[in-house]
C-alpha positions as MATLAB code, in Angstrom:
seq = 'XXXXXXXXXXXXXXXXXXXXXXXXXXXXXXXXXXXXXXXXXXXXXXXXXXXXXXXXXXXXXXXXXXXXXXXXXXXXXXXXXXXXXXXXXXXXXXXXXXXXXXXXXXXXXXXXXXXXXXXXXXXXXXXXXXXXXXXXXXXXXXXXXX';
ca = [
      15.888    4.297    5.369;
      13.730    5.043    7.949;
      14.300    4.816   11.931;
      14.186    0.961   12.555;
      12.803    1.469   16.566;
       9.910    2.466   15.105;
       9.197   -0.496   13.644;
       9.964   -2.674   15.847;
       7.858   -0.483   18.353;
       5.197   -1.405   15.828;
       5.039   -5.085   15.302;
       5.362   -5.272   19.044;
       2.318   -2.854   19.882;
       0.543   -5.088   17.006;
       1.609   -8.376   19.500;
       4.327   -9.539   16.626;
       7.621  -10.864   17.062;
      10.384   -8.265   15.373;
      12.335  -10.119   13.271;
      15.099   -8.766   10.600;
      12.404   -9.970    7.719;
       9.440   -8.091    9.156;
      11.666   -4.689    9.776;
      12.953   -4.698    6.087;
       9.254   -5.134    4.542;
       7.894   -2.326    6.542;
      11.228   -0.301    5.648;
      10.973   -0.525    2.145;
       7.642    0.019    1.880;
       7.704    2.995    4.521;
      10.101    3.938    1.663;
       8.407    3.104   -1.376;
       4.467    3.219   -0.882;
       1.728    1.361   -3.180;
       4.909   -1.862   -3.767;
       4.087   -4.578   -5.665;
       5.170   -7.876   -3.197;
       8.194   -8.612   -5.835;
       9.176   -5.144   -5.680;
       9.350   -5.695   -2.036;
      11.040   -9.151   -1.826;
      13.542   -8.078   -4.315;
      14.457   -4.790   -1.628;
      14.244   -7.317    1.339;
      17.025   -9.851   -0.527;
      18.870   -7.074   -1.331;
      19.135   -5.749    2.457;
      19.010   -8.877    4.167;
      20.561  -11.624    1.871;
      18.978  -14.719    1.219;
      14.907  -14.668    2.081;
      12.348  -16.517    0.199;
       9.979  -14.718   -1.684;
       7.386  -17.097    0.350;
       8.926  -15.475    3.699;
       8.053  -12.072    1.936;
       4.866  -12.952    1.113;
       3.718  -14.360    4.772;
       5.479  -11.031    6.123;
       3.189   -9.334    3.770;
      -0.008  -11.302    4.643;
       0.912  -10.912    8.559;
       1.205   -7.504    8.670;
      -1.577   -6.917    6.708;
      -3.577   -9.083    9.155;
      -2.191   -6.829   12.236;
      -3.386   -3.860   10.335;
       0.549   -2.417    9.872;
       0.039   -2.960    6.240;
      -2.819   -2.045    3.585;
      -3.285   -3.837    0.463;
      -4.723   -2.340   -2.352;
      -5.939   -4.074   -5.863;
      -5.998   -1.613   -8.489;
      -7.874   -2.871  -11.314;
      -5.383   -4.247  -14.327;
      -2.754   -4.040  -12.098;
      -0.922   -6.053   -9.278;
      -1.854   -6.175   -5.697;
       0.360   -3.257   -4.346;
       0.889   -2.743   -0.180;
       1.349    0.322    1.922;
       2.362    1.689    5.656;
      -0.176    4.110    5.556;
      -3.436    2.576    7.202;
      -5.487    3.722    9.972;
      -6.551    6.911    7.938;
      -9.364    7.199    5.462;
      -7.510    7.949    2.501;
      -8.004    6.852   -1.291;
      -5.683    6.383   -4.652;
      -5.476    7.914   -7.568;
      -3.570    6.014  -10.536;
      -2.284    7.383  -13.946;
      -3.719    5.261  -17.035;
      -0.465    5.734  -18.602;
       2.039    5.197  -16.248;
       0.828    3.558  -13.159;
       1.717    6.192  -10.988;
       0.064    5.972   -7.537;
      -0.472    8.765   -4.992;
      -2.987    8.944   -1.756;
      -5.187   11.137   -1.715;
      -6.926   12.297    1.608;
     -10.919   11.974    2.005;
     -12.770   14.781    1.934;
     -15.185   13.552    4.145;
     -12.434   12.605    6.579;
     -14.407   10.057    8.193;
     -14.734    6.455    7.467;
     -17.068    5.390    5.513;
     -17.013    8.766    3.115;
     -19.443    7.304    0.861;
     -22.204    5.145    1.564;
     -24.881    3.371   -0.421;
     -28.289    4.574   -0.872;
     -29.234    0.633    0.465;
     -26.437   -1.344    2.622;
     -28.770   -4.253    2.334;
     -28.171   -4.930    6.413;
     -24.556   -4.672    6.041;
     -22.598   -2.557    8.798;
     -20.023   -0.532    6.624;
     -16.838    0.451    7.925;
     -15.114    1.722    5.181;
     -15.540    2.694    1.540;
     -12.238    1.971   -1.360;
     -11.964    4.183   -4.037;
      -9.984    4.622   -6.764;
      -9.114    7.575   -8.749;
      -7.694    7.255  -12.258;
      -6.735   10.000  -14.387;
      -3.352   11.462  -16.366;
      -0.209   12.359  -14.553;
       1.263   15.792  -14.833;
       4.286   14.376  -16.486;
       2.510   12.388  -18.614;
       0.041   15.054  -19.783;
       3.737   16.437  -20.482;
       4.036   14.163  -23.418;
       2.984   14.966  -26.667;
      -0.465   13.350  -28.113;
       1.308   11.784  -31.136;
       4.119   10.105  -28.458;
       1.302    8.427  -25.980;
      -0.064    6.090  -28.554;
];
């Protein structure tokens, strides 16, 4: 697990009451990024007892909201959550498996892409997604992926 002061350093800096909830969500997903919210509550019952999965899910949204957490929406796939925000970094996803990893922007700056027309829009940031083949699932043999 990782060091708990730090988040509680965290949701206070980000004006939140630290509460034994809020600690394990940003624990296990410290722990495991790009967590589906079930993935999460099931980690937070498992540490904590019994919590709701509707506690989970406000945790989530609030957290979000403060900017501790980033939510990400992978097409085909379920809203998955993160620790790592603040950065301008992007995904990429395996087809196969669902593997996610971050990748860091080349650009480095946010917005690393921008439109040819932002139609009077002030962009602050630019999402994208990456989707391509795994190394271990390249690993598997052509006849075995179908």
């Amino acid at each position: 697990m990782s060091d708990r002061h730090q988040f509680h350093r965290r949701l206070r800096d980000a004006g939140m009451r630290v509460t034994a909830p809020r600690v394990a969500v940003l624990e296990i997903l410290d722990d495991h990024p790009h967590s589906t919210a079930d993935f999460v509550a099931t980690g937070v019952r498992e540490h904590l007892g019994g919590v709701s999965t509707q506690t989970v899910y406000d945790v989530l949204r609030a957290c979000t909201n403060r900017g501790l957490l980033r939510r990400i929406e992978p097409a085909g796939s379920p809203v998955r959550y993160e620790t790592r925000t603040g950065d301008n970094h992007h995904h990429l996803i395996c087809r196969r498996c669902g593997e996610i990893v971050d990748i860091d922007c080349a650009a480095g700056q946010a917005p690393c892409a921008l439109p040819d027309d932002d139609h009077g829009y002030r962009i602050d940031e630019a999402e994208l997604t990456y989707w391509g083949e795994c190394p271990r699932c390249l690993e598997i043999p052509a006849m075995q992926r179908q």
